[in-house]
N, C-alpha and C positions, 0 to 999 in steps of 0.2 A: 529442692533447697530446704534447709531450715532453721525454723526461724522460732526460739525460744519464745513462749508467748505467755500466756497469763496462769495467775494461781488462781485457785477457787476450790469445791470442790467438784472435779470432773462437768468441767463446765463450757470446755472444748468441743462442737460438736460437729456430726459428718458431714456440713456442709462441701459443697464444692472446692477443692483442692486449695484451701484454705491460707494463708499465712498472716501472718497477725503481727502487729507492731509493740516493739518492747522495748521497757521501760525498766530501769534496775531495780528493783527490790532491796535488797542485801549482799552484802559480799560477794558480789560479782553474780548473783540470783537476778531475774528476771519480772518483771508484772508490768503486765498491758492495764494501764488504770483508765483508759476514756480518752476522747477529746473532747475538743471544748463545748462539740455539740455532741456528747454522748447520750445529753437525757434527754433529745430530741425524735421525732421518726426517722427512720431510716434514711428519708430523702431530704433530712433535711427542714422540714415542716411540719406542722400537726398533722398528725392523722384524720382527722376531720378534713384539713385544708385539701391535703392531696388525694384522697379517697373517700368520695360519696357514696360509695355501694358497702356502708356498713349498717349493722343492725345491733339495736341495742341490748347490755347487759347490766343488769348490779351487780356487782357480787362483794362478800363482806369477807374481811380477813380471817381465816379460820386459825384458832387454839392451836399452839406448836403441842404435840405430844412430850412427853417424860422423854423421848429418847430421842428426840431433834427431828421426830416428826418419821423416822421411819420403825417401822413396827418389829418386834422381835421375829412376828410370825407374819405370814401374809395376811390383808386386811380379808373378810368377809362380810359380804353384804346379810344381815338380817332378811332382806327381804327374798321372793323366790326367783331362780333365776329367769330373765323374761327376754326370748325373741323379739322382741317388740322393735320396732325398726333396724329388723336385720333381713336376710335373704338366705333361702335355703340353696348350698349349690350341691344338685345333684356328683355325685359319682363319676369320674372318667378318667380318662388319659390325654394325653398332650407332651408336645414335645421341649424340654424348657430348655432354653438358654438364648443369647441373642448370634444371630449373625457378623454382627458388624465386627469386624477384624479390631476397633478401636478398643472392646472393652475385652481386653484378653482374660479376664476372668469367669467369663460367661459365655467365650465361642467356643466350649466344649458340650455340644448341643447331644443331651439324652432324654430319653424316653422315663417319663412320671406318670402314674396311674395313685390318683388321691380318692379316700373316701369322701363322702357327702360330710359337709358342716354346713351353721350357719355365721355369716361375713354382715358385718354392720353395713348399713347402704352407705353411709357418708364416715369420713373422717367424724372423729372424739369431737366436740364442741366446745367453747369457752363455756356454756351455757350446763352440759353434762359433767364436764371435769369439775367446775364449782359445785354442782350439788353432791360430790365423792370427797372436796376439802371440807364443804362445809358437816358432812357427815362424819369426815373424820377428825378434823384438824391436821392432817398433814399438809409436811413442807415439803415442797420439790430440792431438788439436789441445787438450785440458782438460788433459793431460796435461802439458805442456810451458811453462817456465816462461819469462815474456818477458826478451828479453835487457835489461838496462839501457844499455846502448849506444845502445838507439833513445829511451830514456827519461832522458835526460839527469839530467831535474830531475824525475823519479820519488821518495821516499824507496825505498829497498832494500824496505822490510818488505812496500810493495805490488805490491813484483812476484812474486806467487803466482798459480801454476796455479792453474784452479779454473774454475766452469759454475753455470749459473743451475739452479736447484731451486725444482720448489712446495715452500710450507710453507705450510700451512693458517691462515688468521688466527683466532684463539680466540674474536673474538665479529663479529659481523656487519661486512661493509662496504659501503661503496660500492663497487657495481660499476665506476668510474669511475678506483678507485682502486688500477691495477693493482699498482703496488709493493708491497702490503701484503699478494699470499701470492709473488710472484717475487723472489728473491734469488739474488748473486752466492753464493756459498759456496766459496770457498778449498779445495785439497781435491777437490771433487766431481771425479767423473771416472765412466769405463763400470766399474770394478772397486767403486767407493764414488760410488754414482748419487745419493745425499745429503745426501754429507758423508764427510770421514772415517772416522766414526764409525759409518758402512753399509758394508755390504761386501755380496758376493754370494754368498755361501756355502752358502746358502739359496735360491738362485735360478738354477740351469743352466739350466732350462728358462724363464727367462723372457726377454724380448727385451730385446736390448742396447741400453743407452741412454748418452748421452752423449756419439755420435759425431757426428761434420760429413758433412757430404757427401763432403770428399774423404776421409775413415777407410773411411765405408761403398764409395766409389768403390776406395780402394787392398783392402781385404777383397777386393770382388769381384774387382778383375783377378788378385790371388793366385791365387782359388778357380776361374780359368779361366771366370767369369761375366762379368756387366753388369749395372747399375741397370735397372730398368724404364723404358721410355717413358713418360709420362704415359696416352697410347690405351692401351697392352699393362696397365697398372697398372687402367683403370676397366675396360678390356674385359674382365679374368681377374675382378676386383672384382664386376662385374653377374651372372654367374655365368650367365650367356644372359636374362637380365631385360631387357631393353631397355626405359630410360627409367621405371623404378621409383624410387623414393624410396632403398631403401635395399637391400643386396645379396640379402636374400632376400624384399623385397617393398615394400608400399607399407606395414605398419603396424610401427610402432617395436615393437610389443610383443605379436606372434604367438602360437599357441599357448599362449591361455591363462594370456596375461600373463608369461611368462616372459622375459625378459631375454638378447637374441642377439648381444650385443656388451659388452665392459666398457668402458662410457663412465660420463660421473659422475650420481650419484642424489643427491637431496636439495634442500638449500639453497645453490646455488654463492657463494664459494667455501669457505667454514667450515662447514659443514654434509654434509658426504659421508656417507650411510647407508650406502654399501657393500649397496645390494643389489642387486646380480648377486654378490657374496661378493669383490670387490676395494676395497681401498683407492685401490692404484697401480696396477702393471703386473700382468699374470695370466701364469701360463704358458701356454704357445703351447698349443692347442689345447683349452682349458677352454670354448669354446664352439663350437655346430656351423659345420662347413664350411659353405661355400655349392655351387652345384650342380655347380660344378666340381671340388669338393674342398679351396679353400682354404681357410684359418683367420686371424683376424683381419684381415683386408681392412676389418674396421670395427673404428674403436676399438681398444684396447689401445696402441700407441703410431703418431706420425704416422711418415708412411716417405717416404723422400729416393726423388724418379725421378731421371732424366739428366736432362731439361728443363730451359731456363733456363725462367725464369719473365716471362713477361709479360701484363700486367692486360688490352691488347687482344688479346691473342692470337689467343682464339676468334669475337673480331669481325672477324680478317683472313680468318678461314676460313669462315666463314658466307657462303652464297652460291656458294661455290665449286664446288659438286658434292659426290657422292665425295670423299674426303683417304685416298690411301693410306698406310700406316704413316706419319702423321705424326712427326717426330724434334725438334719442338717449334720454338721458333723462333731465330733465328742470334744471337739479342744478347736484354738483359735488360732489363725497363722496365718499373717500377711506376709507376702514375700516383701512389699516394702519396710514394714517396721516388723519384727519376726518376734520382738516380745510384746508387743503390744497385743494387746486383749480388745478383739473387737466383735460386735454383734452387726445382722443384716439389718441395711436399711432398702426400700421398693420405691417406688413410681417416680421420683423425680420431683421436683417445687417448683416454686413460681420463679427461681433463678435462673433452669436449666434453659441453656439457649445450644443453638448449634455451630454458635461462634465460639464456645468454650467449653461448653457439657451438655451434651445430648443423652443425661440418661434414666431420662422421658420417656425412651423407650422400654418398651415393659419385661424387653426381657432381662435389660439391664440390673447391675446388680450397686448396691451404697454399700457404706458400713460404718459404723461410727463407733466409738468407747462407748461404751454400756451406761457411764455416769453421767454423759456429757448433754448439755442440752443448747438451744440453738434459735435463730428465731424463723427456720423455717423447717422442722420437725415437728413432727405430730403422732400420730397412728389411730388403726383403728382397733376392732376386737372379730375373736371368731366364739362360736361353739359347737365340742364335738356331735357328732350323732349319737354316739354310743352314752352311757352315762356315768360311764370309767374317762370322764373329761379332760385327756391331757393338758394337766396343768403348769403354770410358771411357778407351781412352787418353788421355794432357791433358796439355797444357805447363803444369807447376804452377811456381809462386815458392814463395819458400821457407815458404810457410806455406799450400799448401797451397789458394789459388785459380788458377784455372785455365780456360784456354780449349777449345775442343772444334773444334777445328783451322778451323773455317771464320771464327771469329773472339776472339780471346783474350781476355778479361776479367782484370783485376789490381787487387782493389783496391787505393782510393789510396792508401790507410794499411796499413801494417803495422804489428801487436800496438797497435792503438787502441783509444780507449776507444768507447765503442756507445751509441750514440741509438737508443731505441726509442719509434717514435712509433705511436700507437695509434690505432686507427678504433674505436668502440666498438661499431658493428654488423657489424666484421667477424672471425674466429676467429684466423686465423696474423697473428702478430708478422711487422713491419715494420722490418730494423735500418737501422742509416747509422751510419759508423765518421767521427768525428771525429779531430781533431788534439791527440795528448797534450799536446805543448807545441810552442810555433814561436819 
C-alpha cells in the first residue's frame, strides 16, 4: 500500500514496513504534521514515567555551520585515530545470508571470506555522538528546517524539522494499518528522539537515534572511522556461528528463557510488555555480548552499513565461489520502489517481533533512504587493518545523498515529501520521495 506521508528533509526512515498518516500540505501535496500527543514519548507518557533503566546525559545545542551544518568535505577529527573500545575481528570466512524463505532478499546464501577490522563493542552513544556535535556544530538531516524556496506553495507553518516516531496505538489494530503507531513529529530529532517534549538527559548510554546515513557517515569520517560493510557487519554479528538463526545460536530464548536481545514482547503493536525490561531503546551493553565481544548486534536499534542496498544483490553472488570483502554493490535497486535510492540497514530494534518482523535475525537484511532518520536507528563504526582505510568519503548534495565514487546517486527531490509503501511480510520501510508541488 501507499500511503503519501510527510515532508522534511529525508526524514522517512527504514523502520518496519512503515505507513504514516497524511495531512494536505498544498494543492493536493501531503504532510504528516503530529498528533495531539506528538511531543510526547512514544507510549504516550514521559520517558522517565515509563522507563527506569536510563542513564544520564547533558548535552548543549551545538553552532549550525555556514552550510546548514553539513560540511562541504567530510568532517575530520584533529585528534589520532583510537581503538579504544572497539574489538579486533580477526580474518575468516562464513556463509552470509538467512535461511528463512520470508526474507526473499537474503535466502540466496553465498560464501564471504573478510579481512580482519576493528568493530565498536556497542552501538554510537547519545553520550559519543554529542562530543562530535559539540566539536563540530553539526545538524542532523531532523534537524534542519526545509528552505521555503523549494516549497513555493508550501504554507510557512509546515516547513518544520522533525522525524518519524513510534507511538503506540492505545487499543488494538490492524496490522495492515501501519499509520496508526508511525508518526511525523515536528520537533523530533537525536537530542528529543520523541518529540520535543523528550530529551536525553537520561540517556548517555543509550544509542543514538534519529540520524540518516549521511550523520552516521559524517560522525564516522570525524571520528577517523567507517560504516561497516554489510559482510564485516553479519561477519562480527555471527560472533564465529556460521549460519545460525540468531548471533548466539539457533534458539531466540537460551538459557532458561531469558531474553538476549531488546526486541518487542507482547502484542504488536499496542501491547509492549517490556520483558527483557525495555520499552524503547536500552543502554549499550544491558545484554550479553556475543562470542566476539560485541553488544547489541541484535535488536536494540537498526544500524546503517556503507552498502547501497539491493533486493538482487545476493542472487548476483550466489554461484560465484568465494566473494572476497564484498563492498556491496555499485548502484541501488529495490524491486519494490526501483527508483528509490536505498543504503543497508543490520540487526533489527527494539520493535522487531515475530508477530510482524523477525529481522532480528542476523542474517537478515534493512534498508532505508540514505537521508532519512528514525527513532529506532543508530549504528556503529569499523577500522580497516590495512592503513589505505576504506573510507565513506561521498560526493554529497546539499542534503546530504550521496555517491561512493564509482557511481553517484542524487535523489531527485530535494526536501520532498515521502511515500512509504509497505510489504506486509517484510520488516524495513521502503521510501520514494515525491514532488511537493510542480
Amino acid at each position: 500500500m501507499d500511503v503519501i506521508a510527510i515532508i522534511g528533509r529525508v526524514t522517512v526512515a527504514l523502520v518496519f514496513c512503515v505507513a504514516i498518516p497524511a495531512l494536505l500540505l498544498s494543492d493536493g501535496a501531503a504532510l504528516a504534521a503530529g498528533t495531539s500527543n506528538s511531543g510526547s514519548a512514544c507510549y504516550g507518557g514521559s520517558i522517565s514515567d515509563r522507563d527506569s533503566n536510563l542513564h544520564g546525559v547533558s548535552t548543549s545545542d551545538g553552532g549550525s555551520t555556514s552550510d546548514g551544518g553539513r560540511a562541504k568535505k567530510p568532517m575530520r577529527s584533529s585528534r589520532t585515530r583510537s581503538t579504544k573500545g572497539m574489538v579486533w575481528i580477526s580474518p575468516g570466512r562464513f556463509t552470509m545470508g538467512c535461511k528463512d524463505e520470508t526474507f526473499k532478499d537474503a535466502k540466496a546464501m553465498h560464501e564471504v571470506q573478510v579481512d580482519g577490522f576493528w568493530i565498536d563493542k556497542t552501538e554510537i552513544t547519545n553520550e559519543q555522538f554529542s562530543r562530535f556535535v559539540e566539536a563540530t556544530g553539526y545538524k542532523t538531516a531532523a534537524e534542519r528546517k526545509p528552505d521555503a524556496a523549494e516549497f513555493p506553495t508550501a504554507p510557512p507553518e509546515n516547513l518544520v524539522a522533525g522525524a518519524l516516531v513510534f507511538i503506540a496505538p492505545t487499543t488494538a489494530v490492524s496490522k495492515n494499518s501501519h499509520y496508526a503507531w508511525w508518526h511525523y513529529v515536528p520537533g523530533a530529532d537525536w537530542r528529543h528522539p520523541e518529540g520535543p517534549l523528550s530529551d536525553i538527559k537520561n540517556r548517555a548510554k543509550h544509542p543514538v537515534v534519529q540520524v540518516s546515513w549521511a550523520d552516521a557517515n559524517e560522525y564516522a569520517n570525524w571520528a577517523g572511522k567507517r560504516l561497516p560493510t554489510e559482510a564485516e557487519f553479519e561477519f562480527a554479528s555471527r560472533g564465529g556461528l556460521d549460519q545460525k538463526r540468531f548471533s548466539w545460536g539457533d534458539e531466540l530464548k537460551p538459557d532458561g528463557g531469558k531474553w538476549r536481545a531488546n526486541i518487542f514482547q507482547g502484542v504488536f503493536p499496542n501491547g509492549n510488555t517490556a520483558e527483557d525490561g525495555f520499552l524503547t531503546t536500552a543502554p549499550v551493553r544491558s545484554f550479553p555480548s556475543n562470542n566476539y565481544g560485541l553488544f547489541d548486534t541484535t535488536g536494540n536499534v537498526w544500524e546503517w552499513c556503507s552498502d547501497w542496498y539491493r533486493s538482487d544483490y545476493y542472487e548476483q553472488l550466489a554461484g560465484q565461489g568465494m566473494i572476497l570483502n564484498p563492498q556491496g554493490p555499485n548502484d541501488s535497486f529495490d524491486s519494490n520502489e526501483p527508483k528509490q535510492v536505498k543504503r543497508v540497514q543490520r540487526g533489527g530494534s527494539f520493535l522487531c517481533t515475530d508477530q510482524y518482523c523477525a529481522r532480528y535475525m542476523v542474517g537478515a537484511r534493512g534498508k532505508g533512504d540514505p537521508g532519512s532518520s528514525c527513532s529506532n536507528v543508530g549504528f556503529r563504526c569499523v577500522i580497516s587493518r590495512s592503513s589505505r582505510t576504506h573510507s565513506n568519503k561521498l560526493s554529497m548534495d546539499k542534503d546530504g545523498i550521496a555517491g561512493d565514487g564509482s557511481k553517484t546517486f542524487v535523489s531527485p527531490v530535494r526536501h520532498s515529501l515521502t511515500r512509504v509503501d509497505c510489504n506486509a511480510r517484510e520488516c524495513s520501510s521502503n521510501q520514494e520521495r515525491s514532488v511537493v508541488s510542480r
